[in-house]
Backbone bond lengths (Angstrom), bond angles and torsions (degrees), N, CA, C in turn:
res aa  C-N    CA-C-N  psi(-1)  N-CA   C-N-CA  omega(-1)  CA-C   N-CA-C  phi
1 X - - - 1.455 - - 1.525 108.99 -
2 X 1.574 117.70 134.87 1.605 105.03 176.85 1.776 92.70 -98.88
3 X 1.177 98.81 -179.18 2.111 114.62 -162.64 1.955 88.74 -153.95
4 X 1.176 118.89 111.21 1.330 132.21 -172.87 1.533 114.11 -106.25
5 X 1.338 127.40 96.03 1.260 125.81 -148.66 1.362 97.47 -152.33
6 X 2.135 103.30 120.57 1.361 104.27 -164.52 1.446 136.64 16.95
7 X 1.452 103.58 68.41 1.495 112.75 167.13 1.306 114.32 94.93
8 X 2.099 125.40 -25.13 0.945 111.71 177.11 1.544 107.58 -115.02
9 X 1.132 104.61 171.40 1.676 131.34 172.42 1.586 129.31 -102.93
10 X 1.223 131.92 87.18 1.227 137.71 163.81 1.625 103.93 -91.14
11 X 2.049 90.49 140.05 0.934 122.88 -169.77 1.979 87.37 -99.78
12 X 1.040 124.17 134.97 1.103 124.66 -160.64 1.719 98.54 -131.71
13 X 1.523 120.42 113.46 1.534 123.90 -128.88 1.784 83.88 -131.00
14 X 1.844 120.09 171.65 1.316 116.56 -170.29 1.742 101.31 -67.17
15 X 1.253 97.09 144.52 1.403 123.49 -178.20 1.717 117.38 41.92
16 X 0.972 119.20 40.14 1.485 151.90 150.69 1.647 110.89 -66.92
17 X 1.635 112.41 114.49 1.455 109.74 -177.42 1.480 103.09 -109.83
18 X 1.419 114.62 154.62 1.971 106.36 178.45 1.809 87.60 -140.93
19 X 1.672 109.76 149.19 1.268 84.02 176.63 1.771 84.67 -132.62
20 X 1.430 109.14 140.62 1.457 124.03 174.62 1.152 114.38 -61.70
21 X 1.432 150.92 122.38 1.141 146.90 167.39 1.730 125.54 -56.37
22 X 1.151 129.63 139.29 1.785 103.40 173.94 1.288 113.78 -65.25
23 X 1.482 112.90 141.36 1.125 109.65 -174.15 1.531 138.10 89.31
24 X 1.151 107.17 8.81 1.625 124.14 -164.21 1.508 97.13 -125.60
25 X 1.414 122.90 129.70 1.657 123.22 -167.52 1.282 97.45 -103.95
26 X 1.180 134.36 142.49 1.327 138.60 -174.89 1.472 124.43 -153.79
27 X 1.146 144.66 153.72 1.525 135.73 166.68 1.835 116.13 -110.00
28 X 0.979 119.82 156.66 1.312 114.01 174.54 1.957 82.14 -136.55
29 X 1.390 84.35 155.14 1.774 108.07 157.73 1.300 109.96 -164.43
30 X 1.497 94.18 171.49 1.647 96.27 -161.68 1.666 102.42 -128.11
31 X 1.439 100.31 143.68 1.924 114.01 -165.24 1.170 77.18 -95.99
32 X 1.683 137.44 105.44 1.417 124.65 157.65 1.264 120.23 113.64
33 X 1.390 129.34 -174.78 1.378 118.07 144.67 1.331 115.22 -69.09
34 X 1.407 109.90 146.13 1.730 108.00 161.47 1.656 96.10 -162.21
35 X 1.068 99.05 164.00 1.931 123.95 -167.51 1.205 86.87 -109.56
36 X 1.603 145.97 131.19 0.747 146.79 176.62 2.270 97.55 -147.99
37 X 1.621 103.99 110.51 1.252 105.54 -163.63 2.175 96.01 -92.50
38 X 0.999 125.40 117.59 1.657 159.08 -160.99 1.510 111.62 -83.13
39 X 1.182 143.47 72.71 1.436 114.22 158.36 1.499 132.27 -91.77
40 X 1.193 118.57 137.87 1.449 126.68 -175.38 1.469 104.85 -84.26
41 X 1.448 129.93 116.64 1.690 108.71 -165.91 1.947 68.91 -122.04
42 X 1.696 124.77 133.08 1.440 95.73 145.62 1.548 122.69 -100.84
43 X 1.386 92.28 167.34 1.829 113.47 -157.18 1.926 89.35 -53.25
44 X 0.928 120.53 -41.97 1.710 113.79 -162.41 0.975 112.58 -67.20
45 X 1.764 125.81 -11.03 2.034 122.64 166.75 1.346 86.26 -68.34
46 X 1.359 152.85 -53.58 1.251 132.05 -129.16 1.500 101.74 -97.28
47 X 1.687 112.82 -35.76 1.310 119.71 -165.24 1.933 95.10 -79.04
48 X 1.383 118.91 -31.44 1.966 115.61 171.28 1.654 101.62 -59.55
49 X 1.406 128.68 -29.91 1.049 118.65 -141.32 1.966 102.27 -89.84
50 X 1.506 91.31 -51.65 1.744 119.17 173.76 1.669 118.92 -109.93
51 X 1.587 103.23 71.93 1.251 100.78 -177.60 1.342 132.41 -61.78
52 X 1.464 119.62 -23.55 1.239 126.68 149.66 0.873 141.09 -32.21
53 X 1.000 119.32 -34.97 1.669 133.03 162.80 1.595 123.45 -63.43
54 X 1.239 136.67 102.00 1.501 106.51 -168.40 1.214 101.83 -80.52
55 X 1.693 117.04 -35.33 1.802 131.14 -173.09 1.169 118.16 -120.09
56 X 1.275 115.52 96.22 1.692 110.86 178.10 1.669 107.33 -90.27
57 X 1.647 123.89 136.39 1.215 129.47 134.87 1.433 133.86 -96.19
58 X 0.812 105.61 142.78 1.752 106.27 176.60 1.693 106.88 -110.11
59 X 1.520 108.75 157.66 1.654 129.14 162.57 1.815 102.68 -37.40
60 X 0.955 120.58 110.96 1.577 117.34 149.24 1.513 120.77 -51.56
61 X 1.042 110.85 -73.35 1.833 110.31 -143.43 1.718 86.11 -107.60
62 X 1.665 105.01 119.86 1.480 103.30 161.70 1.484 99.99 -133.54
63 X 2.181 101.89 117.41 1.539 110.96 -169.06 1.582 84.51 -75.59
64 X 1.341 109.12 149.17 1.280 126.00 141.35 2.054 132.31 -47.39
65 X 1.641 96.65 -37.33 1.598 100.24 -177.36 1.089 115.91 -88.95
66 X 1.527 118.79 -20.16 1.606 133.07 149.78 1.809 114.93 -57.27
67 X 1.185 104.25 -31.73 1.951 87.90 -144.79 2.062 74.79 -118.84
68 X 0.831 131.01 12.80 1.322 113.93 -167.25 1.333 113.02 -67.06
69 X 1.510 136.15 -43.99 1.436 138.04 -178.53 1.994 95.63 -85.77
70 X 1.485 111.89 5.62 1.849 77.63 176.20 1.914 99.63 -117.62
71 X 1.749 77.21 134.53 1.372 103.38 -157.19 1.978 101.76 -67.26
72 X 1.005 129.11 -7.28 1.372 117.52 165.46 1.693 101.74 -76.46
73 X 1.357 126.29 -56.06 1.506 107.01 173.64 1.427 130.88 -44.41
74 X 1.214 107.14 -23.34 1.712 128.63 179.25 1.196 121.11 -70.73
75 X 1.626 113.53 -39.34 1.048 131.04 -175.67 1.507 103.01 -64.17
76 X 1.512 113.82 -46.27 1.452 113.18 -164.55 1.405 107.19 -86.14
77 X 1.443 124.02 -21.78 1.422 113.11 -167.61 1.867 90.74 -81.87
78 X 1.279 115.04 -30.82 1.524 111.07 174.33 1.217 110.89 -53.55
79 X 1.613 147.28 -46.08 1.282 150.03 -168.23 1.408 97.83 -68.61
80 X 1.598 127.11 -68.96 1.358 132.92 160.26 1.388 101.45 -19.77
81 X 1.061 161.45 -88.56 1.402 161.55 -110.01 1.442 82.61 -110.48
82 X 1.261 162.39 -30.44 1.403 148.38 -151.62 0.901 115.83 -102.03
83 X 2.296 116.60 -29.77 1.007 130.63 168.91 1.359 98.36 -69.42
84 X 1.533 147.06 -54.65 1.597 152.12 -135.10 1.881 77.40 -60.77
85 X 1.437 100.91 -55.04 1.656 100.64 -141.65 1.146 112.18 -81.34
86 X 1.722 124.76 -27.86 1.373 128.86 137.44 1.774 112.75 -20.45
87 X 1.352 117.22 -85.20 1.493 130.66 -161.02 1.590 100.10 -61.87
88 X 1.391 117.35 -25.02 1.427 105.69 -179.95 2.050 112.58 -86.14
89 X 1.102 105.28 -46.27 1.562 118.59 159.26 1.255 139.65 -67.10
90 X 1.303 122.55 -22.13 1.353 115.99 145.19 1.423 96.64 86.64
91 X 1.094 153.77 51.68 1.609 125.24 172.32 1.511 95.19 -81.52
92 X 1.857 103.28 174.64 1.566 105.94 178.97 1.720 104.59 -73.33
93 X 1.178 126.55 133.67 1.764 134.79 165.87 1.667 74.86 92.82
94 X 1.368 140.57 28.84 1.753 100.61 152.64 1.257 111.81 -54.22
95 X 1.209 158.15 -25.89 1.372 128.98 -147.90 1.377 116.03 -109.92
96 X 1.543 111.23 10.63 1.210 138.20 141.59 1.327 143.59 -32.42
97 X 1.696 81.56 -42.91 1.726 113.22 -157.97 1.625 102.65 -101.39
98 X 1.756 88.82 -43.27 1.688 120.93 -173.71 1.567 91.04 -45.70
99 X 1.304 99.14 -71.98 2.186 113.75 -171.54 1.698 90.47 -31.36
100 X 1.306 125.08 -69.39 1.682 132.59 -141.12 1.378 77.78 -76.92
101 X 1.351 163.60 -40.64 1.248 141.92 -151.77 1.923 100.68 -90.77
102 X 1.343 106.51 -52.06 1.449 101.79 159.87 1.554 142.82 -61.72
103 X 1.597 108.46 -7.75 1.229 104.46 -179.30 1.826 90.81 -102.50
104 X 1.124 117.54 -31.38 1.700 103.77 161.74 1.421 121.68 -67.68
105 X 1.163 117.56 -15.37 1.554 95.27 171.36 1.921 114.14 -98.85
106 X 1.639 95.21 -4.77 2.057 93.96 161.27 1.341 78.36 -86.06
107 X 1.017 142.56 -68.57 1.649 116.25 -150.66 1.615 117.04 -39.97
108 X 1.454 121.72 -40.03 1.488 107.38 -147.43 2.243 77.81 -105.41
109 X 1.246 113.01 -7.21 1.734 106.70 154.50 0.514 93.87 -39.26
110 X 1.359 122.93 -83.41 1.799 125.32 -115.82 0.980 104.76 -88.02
111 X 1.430 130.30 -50.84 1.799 134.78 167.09 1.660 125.16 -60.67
112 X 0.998 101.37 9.24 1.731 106.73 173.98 1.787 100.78 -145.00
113 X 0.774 132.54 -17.80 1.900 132.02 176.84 1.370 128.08 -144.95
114 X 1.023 104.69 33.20 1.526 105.94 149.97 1.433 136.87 -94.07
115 X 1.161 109.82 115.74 1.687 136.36 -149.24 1.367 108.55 -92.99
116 X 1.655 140.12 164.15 1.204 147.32 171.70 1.707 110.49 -59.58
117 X 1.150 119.68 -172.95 1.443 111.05 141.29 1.465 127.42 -120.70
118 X 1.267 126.98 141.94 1.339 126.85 164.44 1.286 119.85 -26.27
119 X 1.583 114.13 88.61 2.259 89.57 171.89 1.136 112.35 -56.68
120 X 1.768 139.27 -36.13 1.088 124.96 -158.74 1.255 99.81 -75.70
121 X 1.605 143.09 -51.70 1.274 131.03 168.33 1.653 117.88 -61.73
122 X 0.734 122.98 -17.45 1.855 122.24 152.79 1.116 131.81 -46.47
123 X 1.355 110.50 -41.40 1.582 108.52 177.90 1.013 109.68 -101.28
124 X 1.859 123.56 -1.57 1.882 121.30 157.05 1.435 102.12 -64.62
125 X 1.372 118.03 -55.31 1.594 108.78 -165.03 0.963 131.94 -33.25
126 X 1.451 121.94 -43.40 1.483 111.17 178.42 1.386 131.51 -49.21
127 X 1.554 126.81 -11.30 1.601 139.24 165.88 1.405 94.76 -81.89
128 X 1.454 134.55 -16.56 1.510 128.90 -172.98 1.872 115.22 -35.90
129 X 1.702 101.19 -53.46 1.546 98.44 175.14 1.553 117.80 -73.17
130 X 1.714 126.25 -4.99 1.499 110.00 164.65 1.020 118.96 -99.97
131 X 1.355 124.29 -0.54 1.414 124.97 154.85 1.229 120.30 -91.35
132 X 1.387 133.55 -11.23 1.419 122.00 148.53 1.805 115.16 -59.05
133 X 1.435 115.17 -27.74 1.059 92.66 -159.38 1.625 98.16 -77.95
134 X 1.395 112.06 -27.44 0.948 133.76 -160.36 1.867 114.12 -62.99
135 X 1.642 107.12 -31.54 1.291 133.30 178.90 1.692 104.97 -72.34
136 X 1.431 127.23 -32.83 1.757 157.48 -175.62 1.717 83.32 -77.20
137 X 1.102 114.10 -68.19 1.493 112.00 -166.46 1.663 122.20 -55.67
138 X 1.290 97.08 -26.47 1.347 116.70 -172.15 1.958 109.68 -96.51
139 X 1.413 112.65 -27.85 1.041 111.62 160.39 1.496 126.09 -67.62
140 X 1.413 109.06 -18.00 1.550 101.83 -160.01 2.007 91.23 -114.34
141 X 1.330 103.38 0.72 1.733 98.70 -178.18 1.212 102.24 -134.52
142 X 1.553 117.98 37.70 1.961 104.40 -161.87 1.630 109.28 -93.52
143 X 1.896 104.25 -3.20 1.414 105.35 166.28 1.857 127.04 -80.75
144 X 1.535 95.54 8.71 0.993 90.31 -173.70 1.722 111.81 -125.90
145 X 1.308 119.64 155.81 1.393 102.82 -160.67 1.795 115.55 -80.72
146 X 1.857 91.40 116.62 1.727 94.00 176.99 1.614 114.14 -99.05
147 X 0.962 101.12 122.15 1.880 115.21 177.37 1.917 110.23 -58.99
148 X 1.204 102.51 139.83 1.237 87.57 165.91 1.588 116.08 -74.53
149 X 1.023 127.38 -59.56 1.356 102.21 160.13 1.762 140.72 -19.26
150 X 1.300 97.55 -36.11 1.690 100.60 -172.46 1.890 95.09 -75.98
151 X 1.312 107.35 -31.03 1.387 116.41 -176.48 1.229 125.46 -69.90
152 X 1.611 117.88 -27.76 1.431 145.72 178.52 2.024 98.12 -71.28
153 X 1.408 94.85 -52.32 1.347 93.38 -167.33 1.707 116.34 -92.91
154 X 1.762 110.44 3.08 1.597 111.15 144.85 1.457 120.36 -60.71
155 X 1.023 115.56 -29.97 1.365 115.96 -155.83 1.894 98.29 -116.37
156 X 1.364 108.47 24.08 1.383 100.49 -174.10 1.742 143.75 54.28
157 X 1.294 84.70 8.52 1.717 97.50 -152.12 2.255 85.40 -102.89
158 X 1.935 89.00 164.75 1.264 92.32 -174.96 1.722 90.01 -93.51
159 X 1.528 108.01 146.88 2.100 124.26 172.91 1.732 92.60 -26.53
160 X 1.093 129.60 -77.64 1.310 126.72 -143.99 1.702 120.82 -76.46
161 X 1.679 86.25 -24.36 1.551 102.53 169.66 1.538 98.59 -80.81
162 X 0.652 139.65 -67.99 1.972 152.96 -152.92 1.631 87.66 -52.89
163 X 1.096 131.02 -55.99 1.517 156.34 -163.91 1.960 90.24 -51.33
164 X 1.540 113.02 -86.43 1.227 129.35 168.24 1.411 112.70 -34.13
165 X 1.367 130.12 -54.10 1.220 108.90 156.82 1.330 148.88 -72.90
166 X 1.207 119.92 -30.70 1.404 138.84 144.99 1.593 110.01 5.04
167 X 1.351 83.61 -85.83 1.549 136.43 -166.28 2.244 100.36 -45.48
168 X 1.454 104.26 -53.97 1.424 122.87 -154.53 1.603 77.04 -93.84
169 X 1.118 152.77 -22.24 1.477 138.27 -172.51 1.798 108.32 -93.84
170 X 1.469 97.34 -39.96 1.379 80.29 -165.49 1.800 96.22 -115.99
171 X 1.344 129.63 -7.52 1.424 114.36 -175.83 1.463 126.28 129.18
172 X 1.886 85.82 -44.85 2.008 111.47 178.83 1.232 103.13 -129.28
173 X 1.572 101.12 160.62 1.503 108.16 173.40 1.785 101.60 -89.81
174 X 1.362 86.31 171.52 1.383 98.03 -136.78 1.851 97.56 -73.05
175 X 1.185 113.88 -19.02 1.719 105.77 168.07 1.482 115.79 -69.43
176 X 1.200 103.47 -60.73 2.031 103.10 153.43 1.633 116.04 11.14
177 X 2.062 85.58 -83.34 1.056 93.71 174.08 1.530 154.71 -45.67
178 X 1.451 91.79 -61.24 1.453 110.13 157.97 1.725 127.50 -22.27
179 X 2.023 90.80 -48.94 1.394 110.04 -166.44 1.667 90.31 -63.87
180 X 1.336 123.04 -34.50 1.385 133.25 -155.27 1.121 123.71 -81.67
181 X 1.795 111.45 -20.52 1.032 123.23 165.58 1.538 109.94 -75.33
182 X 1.285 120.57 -40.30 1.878 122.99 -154.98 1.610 80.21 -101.69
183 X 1.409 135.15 -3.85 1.878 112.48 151.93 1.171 110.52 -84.88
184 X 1.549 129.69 -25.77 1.663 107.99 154.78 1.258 133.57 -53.90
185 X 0.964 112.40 -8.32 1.865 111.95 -158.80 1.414 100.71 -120.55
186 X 1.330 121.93 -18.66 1.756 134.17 162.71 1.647 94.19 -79.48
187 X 0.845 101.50 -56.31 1.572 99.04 179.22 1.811 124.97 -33.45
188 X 1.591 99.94 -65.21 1.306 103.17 144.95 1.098 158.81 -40.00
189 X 1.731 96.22 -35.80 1.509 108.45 179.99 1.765 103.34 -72.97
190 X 1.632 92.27 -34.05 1.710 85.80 -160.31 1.657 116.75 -69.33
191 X 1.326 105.61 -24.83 1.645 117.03 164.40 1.691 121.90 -78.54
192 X 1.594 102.42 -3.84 1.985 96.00 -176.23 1.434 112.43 -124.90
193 X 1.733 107.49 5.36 1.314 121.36 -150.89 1.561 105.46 -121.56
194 X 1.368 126.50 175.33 1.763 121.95 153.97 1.469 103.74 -118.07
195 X 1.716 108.78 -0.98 1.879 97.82 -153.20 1.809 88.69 -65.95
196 X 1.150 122.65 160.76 1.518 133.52 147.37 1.646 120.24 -37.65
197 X 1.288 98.91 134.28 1.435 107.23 -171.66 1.611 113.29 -64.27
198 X 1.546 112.12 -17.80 1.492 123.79 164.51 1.480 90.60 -52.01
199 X 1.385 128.45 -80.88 1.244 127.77 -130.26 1.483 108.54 -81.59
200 X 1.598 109.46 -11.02 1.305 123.68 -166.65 2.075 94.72 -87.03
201 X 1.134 110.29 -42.57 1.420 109.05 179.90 1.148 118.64 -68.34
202 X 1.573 109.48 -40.01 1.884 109.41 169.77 1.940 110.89 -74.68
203 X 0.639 109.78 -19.19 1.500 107.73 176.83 1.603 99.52 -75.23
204 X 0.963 129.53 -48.00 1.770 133.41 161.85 1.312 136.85 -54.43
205 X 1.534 89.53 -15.99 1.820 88.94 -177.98 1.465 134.29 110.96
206 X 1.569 110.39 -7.45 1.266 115.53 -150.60 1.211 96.76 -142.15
207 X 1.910 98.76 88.86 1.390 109.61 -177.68 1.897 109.81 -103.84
208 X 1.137 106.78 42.62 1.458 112.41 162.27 0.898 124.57 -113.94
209 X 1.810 130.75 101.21 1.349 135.76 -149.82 1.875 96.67 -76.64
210 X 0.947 102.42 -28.29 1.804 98.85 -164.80 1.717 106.24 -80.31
211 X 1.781 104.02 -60.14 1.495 93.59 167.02 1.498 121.96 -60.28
212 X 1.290 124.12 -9.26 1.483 113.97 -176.13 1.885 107.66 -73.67
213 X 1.396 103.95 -38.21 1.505 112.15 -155.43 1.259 91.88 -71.00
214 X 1.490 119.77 -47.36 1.707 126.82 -170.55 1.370 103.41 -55.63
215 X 1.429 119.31 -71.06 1.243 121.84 177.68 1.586 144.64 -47.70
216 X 1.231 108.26 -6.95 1.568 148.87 -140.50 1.821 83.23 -116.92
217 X 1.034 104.56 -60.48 1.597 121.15 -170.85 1.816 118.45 -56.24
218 X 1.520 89.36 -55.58 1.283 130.10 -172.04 1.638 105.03 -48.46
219 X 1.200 104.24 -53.62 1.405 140.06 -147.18 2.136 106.65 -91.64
220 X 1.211 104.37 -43.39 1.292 122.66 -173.25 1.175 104.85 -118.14
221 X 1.438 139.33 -37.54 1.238 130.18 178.33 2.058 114.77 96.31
222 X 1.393 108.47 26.59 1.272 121.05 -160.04 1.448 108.98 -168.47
223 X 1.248 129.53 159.84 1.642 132.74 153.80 1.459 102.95 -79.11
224 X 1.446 104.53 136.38 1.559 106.81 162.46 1.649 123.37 -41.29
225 X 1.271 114.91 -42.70 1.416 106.51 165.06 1.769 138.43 -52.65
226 X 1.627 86.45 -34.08 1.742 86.65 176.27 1.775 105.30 -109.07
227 X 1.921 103.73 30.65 1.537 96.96 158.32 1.418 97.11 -91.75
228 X 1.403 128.05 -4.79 1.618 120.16 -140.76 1.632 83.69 -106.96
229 X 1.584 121.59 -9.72 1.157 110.83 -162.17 1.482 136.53 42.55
């Protein structure tokens, strides 16, 4: 699976952990099948817990073929795996167990990876909540054609500025994106659907036969036709 986070791209490999920061916009997609196990932690257990802190970051990318013999990475991918099998098994009072396995793996976070912050992405954030909304807007209208301009002026921002940030928050400029959103959702269609991949791409939005095929490729690692098998 790659994880696209301010500008860069990790390829995210078996038993490889990444942890999203709050507040940091990002995309993941996946080359293939892959199992990829998710926790939702929100930021306000950590911020009740260590009030001192006003801004915590944590380590992003922990490879597995790097960190495999050091026993603080071990520790946490063990808690991870204790919670999976907890939440999937159910005993009576798991979530008992669930809490103590998650509050040890913020514990041995926060005391082994907590990181500075980016000034240069620091002083983007503050547009962070109009480009979320702006990312919402674009999910729920991405079949329909958004201008960069119309996008510049959701978010209040001037084309060339909006552009520069865009770009430094999430990786792509912001048509990229768009395209990236309505190749997920073709993507889907073409694995849950029978309609034709014609009708499946115009129903999405993405009436550029040349960038579609490139990107399509790029993205999945295949032509839409031989995902459909």
């Amino acid at each position: 699976m790659q994880i696209v986070r301010n500008n860069k791209t990790y390829t995210i490999t078996d038993n490889d952990l990444f942890i999203i920061n709050s507040g940091d916009i990002h995309l993941t997609r996946s080359l293939g099948h892959v199992e990829v196990l998710c926790l939702l932690i929100p930021y306000e257990l950590i911020t009740k817990s260590i009030s001192e802190d006003k801004s915590i970051r944590f380590r992003e990318y922990f490879s597995h073929d790097e960190l495999y013999e050091d026993p603080v990475f071990k520790s946490m991918l063990h808690q991870l795996i204790s919670m999976r099998a907890l939440y999937e098994q159910r005993p009576k009072g798991f979530q008992f167990l669930f809490i103590s396995s998650l509050n040890l793996f913020l514990y041995i976070l926060y005391n082994n990876y907590v990181v500075s912050q980016n000034i240069e992405i620091d002083k983007i954030t503050k547009h962070l909540p109009r480009l979320k909304e702006l990312l919402d807007y674009v999910e729920m209208n991405y079949s329909e054609r958004i201008s960069l301009k119309d996008a510049a002026s959701f978010v209040a921002l001037n084309p060339e500025y909006f552009c520069r940030t865009f770009k430094k928050l999430t990786g792509f400029t912001f048509i990229e994106y768009v395209n990236l959103v309505r190749l997920a959702h073709i993507h889907k269609d073409i694995l849950d659907t029978d309609d034709s991949i014609t009708a499946i791409q115009e129903r999405h939005g993405f009436t550029n036969n040349k960038v579609f095929s490139r990107m399509f490729k790029e993205t999945y690692g295949c032509t839409p036709s031989k995902l459909r098998g």
